[in-house]
N, C-alpha and C positions, 0 to 999 in steps of 0.2 A: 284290932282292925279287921273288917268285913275284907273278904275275899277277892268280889263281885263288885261293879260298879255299871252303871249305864254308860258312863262315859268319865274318863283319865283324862285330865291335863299333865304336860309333862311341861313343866316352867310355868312363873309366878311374875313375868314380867306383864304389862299391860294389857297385851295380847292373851296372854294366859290367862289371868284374874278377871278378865271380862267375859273369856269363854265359858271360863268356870262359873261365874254365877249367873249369865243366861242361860245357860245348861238346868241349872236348879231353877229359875222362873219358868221353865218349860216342863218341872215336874220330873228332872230326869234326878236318879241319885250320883253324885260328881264327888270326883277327890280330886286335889290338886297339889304336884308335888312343887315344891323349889326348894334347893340346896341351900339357898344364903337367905336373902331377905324379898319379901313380896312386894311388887312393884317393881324387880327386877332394876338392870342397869338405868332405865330410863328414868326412875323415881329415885331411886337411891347417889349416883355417879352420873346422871344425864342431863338431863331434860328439865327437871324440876331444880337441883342445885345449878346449874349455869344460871337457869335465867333469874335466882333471887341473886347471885353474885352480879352478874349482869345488871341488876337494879340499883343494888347497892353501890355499885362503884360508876353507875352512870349520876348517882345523886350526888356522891364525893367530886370528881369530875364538877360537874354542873356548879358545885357549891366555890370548887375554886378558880373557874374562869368567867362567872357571872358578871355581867358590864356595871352593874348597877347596884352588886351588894359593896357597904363601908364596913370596914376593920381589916385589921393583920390578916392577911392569905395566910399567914405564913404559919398560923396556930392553926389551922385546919387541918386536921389527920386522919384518916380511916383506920379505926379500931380494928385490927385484920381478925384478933383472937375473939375479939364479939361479935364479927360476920360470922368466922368458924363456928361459931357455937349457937348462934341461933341458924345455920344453914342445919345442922343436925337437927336442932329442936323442930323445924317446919319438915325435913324428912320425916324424922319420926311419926311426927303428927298424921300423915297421908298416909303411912306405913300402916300404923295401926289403926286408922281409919278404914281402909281396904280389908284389911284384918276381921275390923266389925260387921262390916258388910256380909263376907264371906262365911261367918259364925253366922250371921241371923237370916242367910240364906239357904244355909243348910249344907254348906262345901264342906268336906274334909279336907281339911289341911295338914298336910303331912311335909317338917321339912327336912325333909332328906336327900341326898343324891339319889338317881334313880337309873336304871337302863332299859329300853325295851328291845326283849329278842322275841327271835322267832317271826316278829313283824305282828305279835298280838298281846304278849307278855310280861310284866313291870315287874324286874326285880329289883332287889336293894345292890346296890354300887359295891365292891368288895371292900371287905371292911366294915361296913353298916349292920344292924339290925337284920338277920334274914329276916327276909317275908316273899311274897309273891302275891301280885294282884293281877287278876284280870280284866276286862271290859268292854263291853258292846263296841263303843266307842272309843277313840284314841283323840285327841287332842295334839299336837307337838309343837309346842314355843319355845325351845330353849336359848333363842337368840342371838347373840353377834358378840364379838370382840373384836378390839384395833387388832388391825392387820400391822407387819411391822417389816422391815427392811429384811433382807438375808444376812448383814454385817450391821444389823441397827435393832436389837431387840432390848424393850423396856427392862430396866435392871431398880426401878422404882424411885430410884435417886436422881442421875443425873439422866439418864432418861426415860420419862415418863408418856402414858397415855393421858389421856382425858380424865380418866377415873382420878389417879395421881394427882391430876392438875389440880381438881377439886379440892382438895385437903393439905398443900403447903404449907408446912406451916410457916415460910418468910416467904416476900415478896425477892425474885430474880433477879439480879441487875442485867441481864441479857436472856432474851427466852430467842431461842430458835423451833421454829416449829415449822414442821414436814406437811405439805397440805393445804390447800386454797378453799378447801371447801366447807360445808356449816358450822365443822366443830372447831378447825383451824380459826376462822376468823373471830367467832365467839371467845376465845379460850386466849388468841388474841389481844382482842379489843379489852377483857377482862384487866387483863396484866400490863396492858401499857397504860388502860385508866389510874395503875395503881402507879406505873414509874418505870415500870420494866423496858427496854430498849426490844422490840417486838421485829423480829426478821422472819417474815412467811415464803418460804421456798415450796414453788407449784413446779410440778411439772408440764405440765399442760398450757397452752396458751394465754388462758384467763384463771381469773378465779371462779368458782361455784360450777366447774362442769356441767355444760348443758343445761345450764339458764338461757335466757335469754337475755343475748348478746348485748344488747343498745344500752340495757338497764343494768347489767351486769357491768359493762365499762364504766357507767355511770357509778353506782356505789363505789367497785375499786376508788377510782378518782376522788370519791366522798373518804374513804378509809385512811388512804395515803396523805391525805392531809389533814387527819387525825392524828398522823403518828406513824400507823402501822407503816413499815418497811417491806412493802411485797414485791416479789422478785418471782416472773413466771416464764416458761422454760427453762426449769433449773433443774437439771437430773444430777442427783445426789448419788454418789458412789461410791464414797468410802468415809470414816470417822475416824477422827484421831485424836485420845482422849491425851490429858495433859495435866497439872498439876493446878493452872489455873482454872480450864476449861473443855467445854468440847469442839473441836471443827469438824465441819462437816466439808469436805470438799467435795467435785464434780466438775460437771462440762454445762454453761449455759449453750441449749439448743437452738438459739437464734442465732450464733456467729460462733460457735462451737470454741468459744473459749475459757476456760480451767474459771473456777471460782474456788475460794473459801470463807467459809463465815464462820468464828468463835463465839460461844454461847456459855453460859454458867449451866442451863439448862437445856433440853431436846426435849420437845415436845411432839408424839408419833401421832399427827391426823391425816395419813394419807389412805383415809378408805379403813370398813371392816370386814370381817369374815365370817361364816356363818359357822354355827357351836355345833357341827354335824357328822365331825370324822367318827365320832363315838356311835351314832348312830347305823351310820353306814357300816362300819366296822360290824355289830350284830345284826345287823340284818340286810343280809345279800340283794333280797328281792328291790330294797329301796332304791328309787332312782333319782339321780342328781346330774347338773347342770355343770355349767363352767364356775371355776369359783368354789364347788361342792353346796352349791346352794339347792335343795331339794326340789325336785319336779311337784308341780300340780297343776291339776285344769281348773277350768272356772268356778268349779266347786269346793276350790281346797283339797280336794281327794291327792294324796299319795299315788303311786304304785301299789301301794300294799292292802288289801281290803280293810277297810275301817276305819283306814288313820289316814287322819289331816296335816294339813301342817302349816304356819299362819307366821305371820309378821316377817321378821330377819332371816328367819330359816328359810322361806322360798325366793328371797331375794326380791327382785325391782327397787324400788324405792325404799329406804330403811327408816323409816317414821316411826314415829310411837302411834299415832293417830291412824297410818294407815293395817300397825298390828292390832288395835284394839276395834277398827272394823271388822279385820277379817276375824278378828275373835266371836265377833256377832253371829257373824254368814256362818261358820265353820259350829259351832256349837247348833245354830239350827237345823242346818242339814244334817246333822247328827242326830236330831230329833226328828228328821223327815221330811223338812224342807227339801227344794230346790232351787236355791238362790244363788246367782253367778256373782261373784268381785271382778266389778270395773275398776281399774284406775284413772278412767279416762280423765275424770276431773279431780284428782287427789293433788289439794293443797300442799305446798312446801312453805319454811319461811325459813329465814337465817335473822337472827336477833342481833342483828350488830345496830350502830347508831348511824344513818339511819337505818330503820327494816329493811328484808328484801320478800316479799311475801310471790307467789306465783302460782298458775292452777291452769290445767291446759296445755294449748298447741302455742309455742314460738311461734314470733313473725316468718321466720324460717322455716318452720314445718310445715305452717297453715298454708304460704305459699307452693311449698311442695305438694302438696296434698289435694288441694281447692283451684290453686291456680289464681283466682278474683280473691282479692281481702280487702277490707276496709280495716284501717287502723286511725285507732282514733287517743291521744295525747293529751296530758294536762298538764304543766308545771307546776311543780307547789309554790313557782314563783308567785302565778296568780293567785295562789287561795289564802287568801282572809287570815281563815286560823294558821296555816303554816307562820305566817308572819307576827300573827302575835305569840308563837312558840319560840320562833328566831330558829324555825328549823325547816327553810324555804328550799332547800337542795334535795329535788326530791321530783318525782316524777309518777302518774298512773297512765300504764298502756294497755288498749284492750283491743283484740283480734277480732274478728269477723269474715264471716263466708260472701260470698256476692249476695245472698238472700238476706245476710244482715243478722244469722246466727249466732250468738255469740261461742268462739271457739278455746278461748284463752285470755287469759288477764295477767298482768304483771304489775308491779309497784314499788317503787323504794319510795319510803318514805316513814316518819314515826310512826308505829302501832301499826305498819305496815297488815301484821299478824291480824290485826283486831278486827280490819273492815275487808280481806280476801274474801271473808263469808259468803257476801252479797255475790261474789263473783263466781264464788264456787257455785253456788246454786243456779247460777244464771246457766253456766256450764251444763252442771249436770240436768239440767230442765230443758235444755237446748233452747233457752229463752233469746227473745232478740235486743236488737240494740235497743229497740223504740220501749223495751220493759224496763231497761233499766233507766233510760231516758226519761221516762215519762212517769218516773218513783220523786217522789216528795221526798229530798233528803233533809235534814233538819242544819241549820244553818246557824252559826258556823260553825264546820265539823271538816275535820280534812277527808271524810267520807264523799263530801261535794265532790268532791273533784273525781269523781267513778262514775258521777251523773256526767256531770261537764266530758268525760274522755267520749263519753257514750255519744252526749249530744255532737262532738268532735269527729266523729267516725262518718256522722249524719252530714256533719258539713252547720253543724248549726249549734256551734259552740257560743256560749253566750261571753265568755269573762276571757277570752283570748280570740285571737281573729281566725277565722276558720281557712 
């Protein structure tokens, strides 16, 4: 192994892998470490496995309450050990996909645990292979882990994180899970498509913290008459394990009275934490936030000359999409750029049935902020294709400044995720109502109805009354 590099990636998660090889299309020499597998939690325990189970168990679902299919329901069963094994087979694949990439980019790949001291310096983890690398350039992604109670830590069994959740091998007769927000309800929605008795305890008023309220009520109300059993203000304070089960007991904060709820499982989605006490630990100079989530300015830049620091490590919003940006920005300023990361118009989505997709300013902030808004409404009652899905419960809302900028967009509805696009751009283009209004959308497509919310805002909504 060379010494020298132009620039170190330290983690192989999205953010990482993406630095790493625009780093090498910029001609620089890159090495990239990760400890377990490339593509990090997001591709391997995240993001990619939820949403093929998500699929899977929205088509089982689908296939047994269908109004209009004949024969026995009752022979229809979801093969759980053939999900298992083709969800590995499609990680794999992406796995070593990125893999390939990375070789014919010309990334060194090294997978090892790694440390960097000094605030310049790579060595090997104790224990490992000595070596020492140095490098122009610093990269650092090493990412997130569930955060867990002080009396509630994951023991892999009966309570588990997200990762855990992924690889069951039986479905739960009782899942309790800690957490209202994208992984609680996905993780969810999964196991009670499958049978499981689903109890989601929030502490917080709603579910999906700091969505936007109207639409956020909206989905809960879509959820709970799914199945799912959500219970919000519920501060959870102690567990009490049992021969059967686990309970969790506490105090609901609406009317400050004791609850408890027994579970076969505990499911930990209340929030993560960033993988950076190691870092901080070696290098004094590095500086971090609340949380320990590491300082940067608009550049990515650290505290510490050279080194960056990108996705879950600097906090805000913990995306996979928004660490494989700033994988972009942080690798070229590396190479000399000066490119600042906005979030101003950074997409979220929650994959439950229906989506919850979002991008921008709340009705609430845009009025804080602006003071005039224009908000403009569609139901998927009125659109076409919602009705011939039989998935009419469902809503796109879009904000506006008094000039008619578009500020923010919201939507629950199917594939929510799939048509946000048009809004994020509209966002970040500071585009107005009358752009998206006056786009030819292809009919019928539940996309219409992002034209329609627009024409709405105008006051000149065609397929609902204005």
């Amino acid at each position: 192994m060379e010494k020298h590099y132009d620039l170190a990636v330290i983690g192989g998660g999205p953010g990482g892998y993406v630095a790493a090889i625009r780093g090498a299309q910029l001609n620089k020499k890159v090495i990239l470490f990760e400890k377990e597998k490339v593509g990090g939690t997001c591709m391997n325990w995240g993001c990619i496995p939820t949403k093929y189970l998500l699929h899977e168990t929205q088509i089982y679902q689908q296939a047994k309450k269908h109004k209009h299919l004949e024969g026995p329901l009752s022979e229809i069963a979801c093969s759980w050990t053939k999900v298992q094994k083709q969800r590995e087979r499609i990680v794999g694949r992406l796995v070593r996909g990125v893999e390939f990439l990375l070789e014919k980019n010309g990334v060194t790949l090294v997978k090892q645990e790694v440390r960097l001291q000094n605030g310049g310096e790579i060595v090997s983890a104790e224990g490992e292979e000595d070596f020492r690398v140095s490098a122009g350039k610093i990269i650092l992604a090493t990412g997130s882990e569930s955060a867990c109670l002080p009396f509630l830590k994951p023991d892999g069994e009966r309570i588990i994180t997200s990762r855990e959740g992924l690889e069951l091998n039986r479905i739960p007769d009782r899942m309790l899970i800690i957490g209202a927000g994208a992984i609680g309800l996905e993780m969810g929605t999964i196991y009670r498509r499958l049978g499981s008795q689903v109890t989601i305890l929030e502490i917080l008023p709603g579910i999906m913290p700091g969505c936007e309220a109207e639409l956020g009520a909206r989905l809960e109300r879509s959820l709970k008459a799914k199945g799912l059993k959500i219970l919000t203000q519920m501060r959870v304070e102690k567990k009490v394990v049992g021969p059967d089960g686990i309970t969790l007991a506490g105090t609901c904060l609406r009317d400050q009275t004791p609850f408890a709820y027994e579970g076969d499982v505990v499911l930990l989605a209340a929030g993560r934490k960033p993988l950076s006490q190691d870092l901080l630990d070696e290098n004094p100079g590095l500086k971090s936030g609340k949380g320990g989530f590491i300082t940067v300015n608009k550049r990515l830049e650290t505290s510490l000359p050279d080194v960056y620091a990108i996705g879950d490590l600097n906090g805000g919003q913990l995306l996979a999409h928004k660490a494989s940006h700033e994988g972009v920005i942080a690798a070229e300023n590396a190479a000399g750029a000066e490119r600042d990361m906005s979030a101003q118009a950074m997409p979220a989505a929650v994959f439950t049935d229906p989506e919850y997709a979002s991008v921008g300013m709340t009705e609430e902030q845009a009025r804080a902020e602006t003071g005039e808004v224009k908000i403009g409404q569609f139901p998927l009652s009125a659109s076409g294709r919602a009705l011939t899905m039989g998935s009419q419960d469902g809503m796109v809302k879009i904000i506006a400044d008094g000039s008619e900028r578009v500020l923010g967009a919201h939507i629950v509805a199917p594939h929510a995720s799939e048509f946000i696009g048009e809004l994020t751009l509209a966002v970040t283009k500071r585009l107005k109502l009358s752009d998206v209004a006056e786009t030819i959308h292809i009919h019928p497509t539940l996309a219409e109805s992002v034209m329609e919310a627009a024409l709405h805002a105008q006051g000149g909504a065609i397929h609902i009354l204005n």
